[in-house]
C-alpha positions in Angstrom: -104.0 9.8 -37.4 -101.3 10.1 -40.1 -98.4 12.4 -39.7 -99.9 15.5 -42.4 -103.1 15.2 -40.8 -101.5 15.8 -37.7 -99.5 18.2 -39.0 -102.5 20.0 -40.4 -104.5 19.9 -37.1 -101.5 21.5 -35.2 -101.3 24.3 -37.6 -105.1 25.3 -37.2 -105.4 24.5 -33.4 -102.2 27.4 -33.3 -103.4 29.8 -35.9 -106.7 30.0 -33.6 -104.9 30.2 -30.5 -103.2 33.0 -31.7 -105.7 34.6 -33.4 -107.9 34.5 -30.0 -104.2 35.8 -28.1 -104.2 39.0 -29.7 -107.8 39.4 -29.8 -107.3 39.9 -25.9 -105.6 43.2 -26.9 -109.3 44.8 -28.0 -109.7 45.1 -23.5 -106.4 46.7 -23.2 -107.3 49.2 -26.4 -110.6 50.1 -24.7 -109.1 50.5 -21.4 -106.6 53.1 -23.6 -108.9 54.9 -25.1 -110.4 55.7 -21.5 -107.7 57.3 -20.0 -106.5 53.8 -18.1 -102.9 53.5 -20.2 -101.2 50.1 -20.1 -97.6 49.0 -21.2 -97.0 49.3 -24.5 -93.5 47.2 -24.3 -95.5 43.9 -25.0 -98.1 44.9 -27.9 -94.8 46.7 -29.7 -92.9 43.8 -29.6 -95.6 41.5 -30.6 -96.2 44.0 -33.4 -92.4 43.2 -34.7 -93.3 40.1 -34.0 -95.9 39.1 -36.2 -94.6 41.2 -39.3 -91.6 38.9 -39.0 -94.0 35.6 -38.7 -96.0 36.9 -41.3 -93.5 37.5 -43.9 -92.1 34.2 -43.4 -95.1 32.7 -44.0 -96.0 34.7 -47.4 -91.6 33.9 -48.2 -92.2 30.0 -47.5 -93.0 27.9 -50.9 -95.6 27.1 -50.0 -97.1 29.8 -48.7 -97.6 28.9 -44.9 -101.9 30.2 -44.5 -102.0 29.1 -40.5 -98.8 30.8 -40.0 -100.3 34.1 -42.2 -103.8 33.8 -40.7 -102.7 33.7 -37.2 -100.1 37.0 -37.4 -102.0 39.3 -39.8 -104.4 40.3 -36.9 -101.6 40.4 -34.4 -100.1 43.1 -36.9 -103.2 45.2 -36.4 -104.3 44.7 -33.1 -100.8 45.1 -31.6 -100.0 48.4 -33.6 -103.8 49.7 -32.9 -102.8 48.9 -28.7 -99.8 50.5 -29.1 -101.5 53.8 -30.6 -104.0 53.8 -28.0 -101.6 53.0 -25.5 -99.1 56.3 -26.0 
């Protein structure tokens, strides 16, 4: 396998990965919304988190897509857990 397909395979493997991470956030909002409140340290921090990954990505010449893809819903989930979550 040459070094950009590599390269490539990485990237989406980790934009999935991350994508899935803060998809576990959706348990933690339901719990919210049901009177069980959790920490909302980590989701606000992540939230921070991913604007900064994200607008690296869209800064990058390039753009960097698996870098973009895998914080945009991190952006929303985080803030949406961190709502829920006060």
């Amino acid at each position: 396998m040459n070094k950009n397909k590599l390269y490539h395979y990485v990237g989406t493997t980790a934009s999935i990965m991350s994508v899935l991470m803060y998809v576990s956030y959706i348990a933690q909002i339901h719990a919210n919304l049901n009177g069980q409140k959790g920490n909302v340290i980590q989701p606000a921090v992540a939230f921070v988190n991913c604007i900064l990954w994200t607008i690296y990505g869209l800064w990058s010449k390039p753009k960097d897509w698996p870098i973009i893809i895998a914080n945009v819903p991190g952006i929303f989930l985080a803030a949406l857990t961190v709502a829920t979550g006060l």
